[in-house]
N, C-alpha and C positions, 0 to 999 in steps of 0.2 A: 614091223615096218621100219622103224627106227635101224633093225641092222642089218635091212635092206638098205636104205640111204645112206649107211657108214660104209658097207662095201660099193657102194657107187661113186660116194665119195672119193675114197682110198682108188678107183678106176679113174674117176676123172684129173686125178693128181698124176696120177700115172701116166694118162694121155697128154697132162700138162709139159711133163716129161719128155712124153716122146714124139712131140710136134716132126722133129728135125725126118724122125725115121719115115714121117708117112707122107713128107715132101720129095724123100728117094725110093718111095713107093708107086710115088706118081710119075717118077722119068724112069722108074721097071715097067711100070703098067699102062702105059699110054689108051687105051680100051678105060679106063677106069682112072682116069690121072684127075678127071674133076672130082670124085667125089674126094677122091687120096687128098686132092688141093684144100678142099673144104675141110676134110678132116684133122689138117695142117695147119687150120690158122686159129692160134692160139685163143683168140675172142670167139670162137665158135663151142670149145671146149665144155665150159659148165653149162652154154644156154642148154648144148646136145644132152648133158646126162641129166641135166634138171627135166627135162622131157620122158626122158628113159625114164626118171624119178616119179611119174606124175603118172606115166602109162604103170607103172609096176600097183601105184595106190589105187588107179581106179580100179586094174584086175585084182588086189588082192582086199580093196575096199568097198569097191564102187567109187561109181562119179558123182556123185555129192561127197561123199569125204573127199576126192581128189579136188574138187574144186573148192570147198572151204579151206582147203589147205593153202592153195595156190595164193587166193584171195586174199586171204590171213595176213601173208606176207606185207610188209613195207617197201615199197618199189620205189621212194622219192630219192633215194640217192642214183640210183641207173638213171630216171628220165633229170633228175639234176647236170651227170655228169655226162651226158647225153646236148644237153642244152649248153651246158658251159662250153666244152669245146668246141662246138660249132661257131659261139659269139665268140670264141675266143682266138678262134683259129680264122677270125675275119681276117680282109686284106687290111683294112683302117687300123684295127689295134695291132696286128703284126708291126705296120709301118711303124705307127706310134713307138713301139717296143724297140726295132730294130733304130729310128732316129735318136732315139735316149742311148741305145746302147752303143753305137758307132762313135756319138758327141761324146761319151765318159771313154772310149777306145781310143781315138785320137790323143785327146789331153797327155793322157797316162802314158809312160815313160816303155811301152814297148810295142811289138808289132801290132796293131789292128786286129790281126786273125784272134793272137795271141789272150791280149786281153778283151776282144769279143769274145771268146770259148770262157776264159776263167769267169767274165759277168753273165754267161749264160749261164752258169755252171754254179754260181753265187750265189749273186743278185735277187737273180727270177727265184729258186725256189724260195728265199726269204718274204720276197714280197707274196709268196703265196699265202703269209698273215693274214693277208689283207683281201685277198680276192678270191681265197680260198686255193686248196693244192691240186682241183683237176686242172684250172684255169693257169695256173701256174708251170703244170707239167706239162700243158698241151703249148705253151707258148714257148717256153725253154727248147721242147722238143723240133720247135717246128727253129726257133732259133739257130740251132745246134746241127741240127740234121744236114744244110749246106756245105757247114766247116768240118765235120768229125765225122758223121756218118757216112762215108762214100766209100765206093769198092776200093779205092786205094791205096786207103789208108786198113795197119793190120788188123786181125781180130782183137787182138789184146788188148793195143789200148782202148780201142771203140768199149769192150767190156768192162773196162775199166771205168771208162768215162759214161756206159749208161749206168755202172751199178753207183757211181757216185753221186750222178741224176737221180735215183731212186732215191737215194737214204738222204740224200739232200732235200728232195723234195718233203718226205715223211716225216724228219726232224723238222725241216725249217717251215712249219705251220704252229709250231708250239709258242710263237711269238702271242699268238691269242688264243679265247679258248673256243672261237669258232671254226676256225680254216681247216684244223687236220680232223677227219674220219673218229678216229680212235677218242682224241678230247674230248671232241661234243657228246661223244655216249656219256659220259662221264660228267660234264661240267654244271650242268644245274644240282644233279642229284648229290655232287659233292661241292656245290659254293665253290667252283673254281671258276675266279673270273681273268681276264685281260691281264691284270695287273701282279696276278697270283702266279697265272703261266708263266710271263716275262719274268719276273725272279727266279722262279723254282726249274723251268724248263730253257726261256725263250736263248737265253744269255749264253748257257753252256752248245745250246743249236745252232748259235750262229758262228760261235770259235770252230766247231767243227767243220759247222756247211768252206768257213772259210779254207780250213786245213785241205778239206776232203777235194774244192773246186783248185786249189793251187797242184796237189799232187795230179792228180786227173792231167792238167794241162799242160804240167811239164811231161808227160810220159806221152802227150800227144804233141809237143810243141816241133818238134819237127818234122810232122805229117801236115801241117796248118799252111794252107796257099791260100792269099787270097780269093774274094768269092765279088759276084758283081753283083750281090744285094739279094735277101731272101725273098723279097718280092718283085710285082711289076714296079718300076718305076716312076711312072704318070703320077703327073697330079694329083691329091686327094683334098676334097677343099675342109679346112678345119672345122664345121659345120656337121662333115657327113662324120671326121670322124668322132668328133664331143657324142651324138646321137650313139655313135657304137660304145661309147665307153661309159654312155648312161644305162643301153640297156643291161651291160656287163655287171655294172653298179646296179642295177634294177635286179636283176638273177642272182645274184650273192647275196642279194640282202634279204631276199625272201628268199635264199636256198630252199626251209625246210618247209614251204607253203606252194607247192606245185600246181595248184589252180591257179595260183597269182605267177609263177616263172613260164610255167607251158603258154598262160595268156600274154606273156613278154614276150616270149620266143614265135609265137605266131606275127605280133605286131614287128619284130625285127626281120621273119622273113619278108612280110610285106614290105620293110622299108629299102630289104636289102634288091625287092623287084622292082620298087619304082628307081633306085639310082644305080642299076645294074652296070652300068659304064664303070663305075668305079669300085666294082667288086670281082674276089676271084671265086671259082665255082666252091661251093660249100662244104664242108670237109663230113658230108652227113650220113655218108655210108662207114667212113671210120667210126663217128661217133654211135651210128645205131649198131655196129659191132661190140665196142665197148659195152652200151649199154646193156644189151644183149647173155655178154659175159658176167657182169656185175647183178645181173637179174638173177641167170641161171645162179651164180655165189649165194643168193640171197634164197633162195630156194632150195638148194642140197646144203647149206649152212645150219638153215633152221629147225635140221633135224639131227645137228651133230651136238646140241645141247647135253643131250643125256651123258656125255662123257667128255666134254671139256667143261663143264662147268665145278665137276668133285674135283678136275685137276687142278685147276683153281683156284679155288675157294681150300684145300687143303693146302698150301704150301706156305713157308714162312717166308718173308719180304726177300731174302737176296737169292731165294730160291724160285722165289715168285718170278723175279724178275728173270734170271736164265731161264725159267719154265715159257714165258712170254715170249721173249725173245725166239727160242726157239718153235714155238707152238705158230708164231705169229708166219715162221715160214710154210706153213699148209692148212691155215686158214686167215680170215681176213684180219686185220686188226683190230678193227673195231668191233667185231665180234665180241673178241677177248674181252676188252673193256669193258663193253656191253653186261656182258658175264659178271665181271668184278664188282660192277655197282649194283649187282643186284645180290650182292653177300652182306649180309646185314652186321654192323659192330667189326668191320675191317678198318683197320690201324692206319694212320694216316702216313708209317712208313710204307705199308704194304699197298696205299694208295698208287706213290710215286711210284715205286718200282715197276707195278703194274704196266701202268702206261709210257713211264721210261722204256721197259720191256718191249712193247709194243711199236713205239714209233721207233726206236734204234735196229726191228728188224725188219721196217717195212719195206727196204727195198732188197731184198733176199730173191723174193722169187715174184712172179707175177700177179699171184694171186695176195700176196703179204697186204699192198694198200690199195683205195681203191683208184687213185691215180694211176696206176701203174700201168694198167692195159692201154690208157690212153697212147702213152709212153712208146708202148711194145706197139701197137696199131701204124704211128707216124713213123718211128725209127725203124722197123723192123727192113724196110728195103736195101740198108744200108750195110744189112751184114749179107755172107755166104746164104744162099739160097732164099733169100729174103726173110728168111727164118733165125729167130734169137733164142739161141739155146740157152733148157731150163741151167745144164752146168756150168756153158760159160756166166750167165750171169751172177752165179751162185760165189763164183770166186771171182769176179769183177766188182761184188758188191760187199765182199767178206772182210776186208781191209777198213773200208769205208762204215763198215755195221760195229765192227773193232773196236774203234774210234768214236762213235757216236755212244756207246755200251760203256767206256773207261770214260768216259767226260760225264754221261750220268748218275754214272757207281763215286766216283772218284772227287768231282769236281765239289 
C-alpha cells in the first residue's frame, strides 16, 4: 500500500504540473471542457488523488482499514486555513488593511501604486507573525491582485512578484514560533519559543522579505496604474469592523482547537447575516477549495513517511539543509519538520538547518507551504488562462528562495 500511495503521489505532483495542459484540453474538447476545467484547477489536484488513494485501500484492504486510515489523519490545519481566509478575506478587515496601507502609501516618498505593491509585498507577509501565514497570504493576495495581477500587466514580472509573495510569506512567519506551518511542528518538542525564533530566524526573514518585496516592485514598477480601491467603498461603522477583527483574533488564537475556531466561524457567519449591507459575498468556495487541496496533502503525505523520513534523519546539518530545501519542493513543509522532530539526539545545528531548509523553500511550488494554495486560488485569474504555471512559478520564486537560503546559511 505504501508504494501504491508513492506512485499516486509521484501522479499527483505530476498533475500539479500539468494543470496548464488540461485547461488547453478543455478549449480542444468543448464535449468534455468541464471535466478538463475541474481537472485544471490546481485545489482540486491532491483532494482527487487522495480519493483514488482511499478507493485503491479499500479494494486492496477493505473499508475499515480505508477508513481508519482516513480518520487517523489530522485535518485541523485544512478546516483552519479554510476558516482563516474566509474572516480574513472579509469586506471590514480588507478595508482595515487597505486604510493602513494607502495612509503609510501616501506619507512615503513615491507613487501610491508603487509603495502600495512594495507594503503588500512586505509588510503583510511579516505581520503574518502575528495572525498567522494563511490570514496573511489571503490578505496580501487579495491586496495585490488589483495592482499586479491583471491581464496587462506581463507574465514575468506577475511570476516574479507571486514567487516573492510565497517565500515572503514562508520566511516572514519565523518572527514567532506559532504563525508558520513548518515551526509549530517543531516548537514545543524542541523549546523553541517567540523570543528564540526572533533571534535565530525572525531578523534575517525580515532583511530578506525586505530585499525580495523591493526587487519584485521595481521589475513591476512600470506596469503599476492606479486602482480606485480594493473594495466597496461605503461606509463600514468601526463597531462592525473591531467585531471582524476580534473574531480574526478569536481563530488565531485557538488555531489548533477547531471545536473552539469552527464554533467562531459559525457565530461570524451569523454576524456577517445579520449586518449583510455591510459585507461582500464570502470568498467560501475558494476557501473550501484550498481546504480540500490541503486535506487531500494530508492524506497522500501520510503515507510518504516510509521514505522521507531515512532521508532525513540521515543527512549532516548543511546537507540536511539543501536536502530540505529541496525535498520541501514536492512535499509540504511541515511535513519535513514534522519528521525531524521526531529523530531522537539531533544536533541543535541540524535543528536550524532543518527548518531554515524548509521555510526558505516554501514558496517553490504550490504544494511547498500550506498558505500557498490560498495564494494560487485568489491570484490565479490574473495570469494567461487563469491558470499559474507549476514552471513559471518555479523561476519567479528561485531568486527570491536564493536569497532567503544565503541569509540562513550565511547570516
Amino acid at each position: 500500500m505504501q508504494k501504491v500511495a508513492a506512485v499516486l503521489f509521484a501522479l499527483a505532483l505530476l498533475h500539479t504540473f500539468s494543470t496548464k495542459q488540461f485547461e488547453r484540453l478543455a478549449a480542444r474538447s468543448p464535449r468534455h471542457a468541464g471535466l478538463f476545467h475541474l481537472l485544471g484547477e490546481v485545489e482540486v489536484v491532491f483532494g482527487f488523488w487522495a480519493i483514488v488513494l482511499i478507493a485503491f485501500m479499500t479494494a486492496l484492504g477493505g473499508r475499515d482499514e480505508a477508513l481508519a486510515y482516513a480518520e487517523s489523519r489530522n485535518y485541523t490545519e485544512p478546516l483552519f486555513v479554510f476558516v482563516v481566509m474566509v474572516i480574513a478575506a472579509s469586506r471590514p478587515i480588507l478595508r482595515a488593511v487597505e486604510t493602513t496601507l494607502r495612509t503609510l502609501a501616501q506619507v512615503l516618498p513615491a507613487p501610491t501604486p508603487v509603495v502600495s505593491t512594495w507594503l503588500s509585498l512586505a509588510v503583510v507577509p511579516l505581520f503574518g507573525s502575528l495572525i498567522t501565514e494563511p490570514a496573511a497570504m489571503t490578505i496580501a493576495s487579495l491586496m495585490l491582485a488589483p495592482l499586479v495581477f491583471q491581464q496587462h500587466v506581463p507574465e514575468r514580472p506577475k511570476y516574479l512578484a507571486l514567487g516573492a509573495l510565497f517565500v515572503n510569506v514562508s520566511i516572514g512567519g519565523t518572527l514567532t514560533s506559532y504563525a508558520a506551518p513548518p515551526v509549530l511542528m517543531v516548537a514545543s518538542t524542541w523549546g523553541w519559543d517567540s523570543t528564540f525564533m526572533l533571534a535565530n530566524f525572525g531578523w534575517k526573514a525580515a532583511l530578506v522579505v525586505f530585499i525580495n518585496a523591493t526587487i519584485a516592485t521595481a521589475a513591476l514598477r512600470k506596469h503599476l496604474t492606479v486602482t480606485h480601491g480594493f473594495v466597496d467603498a461605503s461606509p463600514i461603522p468601526f463597531v462592525v469592523t473591531a467585531v471582524h477583527i476580534a473574531f480574526l483574533a478569536g481563530v488565531v488564537m485557538f488555531a489548533h482547537h477547531p471545536i473552539i475556531f469552527l464554533g467562531l466561524f459559525l457565530m461570524f457567519l451569523g454576524y456577517t447575516q445579520a449586518y449583510e449591507r455591510h459585507q461582500s459575498p464570502l470568498i467560501v468556495k475558494e476557501a473550501l477549495l484550498v481546504g480540500f487541496f490541503l486535506a487531500g496533502l494530508v492524506l497522500l503525505g501520510g503515507m510518504q513517511r516510509w521514505w522521507l523520513q531515512p532521508i532525513v534523519s540521515n543527512l549532516e546539518p548543511l546537507a540536511l539543509f539543501g536536502g530540505a530545501l529541496g525535498l520541501t519542493a514536492i512535499t509540504d513543509n511541515a511535513a519535513l519538520t514534522y519528521l525531524g522532530s521526531l529523530i531522537a539526539g539531533i544536533s541543535d545545528e541540524a535543528k536550524y538547518m532543518l527548518v531554515a531548509g524548509a521555510v526558505a523553500g516554501g514558496g517553490l511550488t504550490v504544494i511547498a507551504n500550506a498558505p500557498n494554495p490560498a495564494g494560487v486560488s485568489l491570484l490565479r485569474r490574473g495570469f494567461a488562462d487563469e491558470t499559474i504555471g507549476a514552471g513559471g512559478l518555479l523561476l519567479g520564486a528561485a531568486g527570491p528562495t536564493l536569497l532567503a537560503a544565503a541569509a540562513f546559511v550565511f547570516l
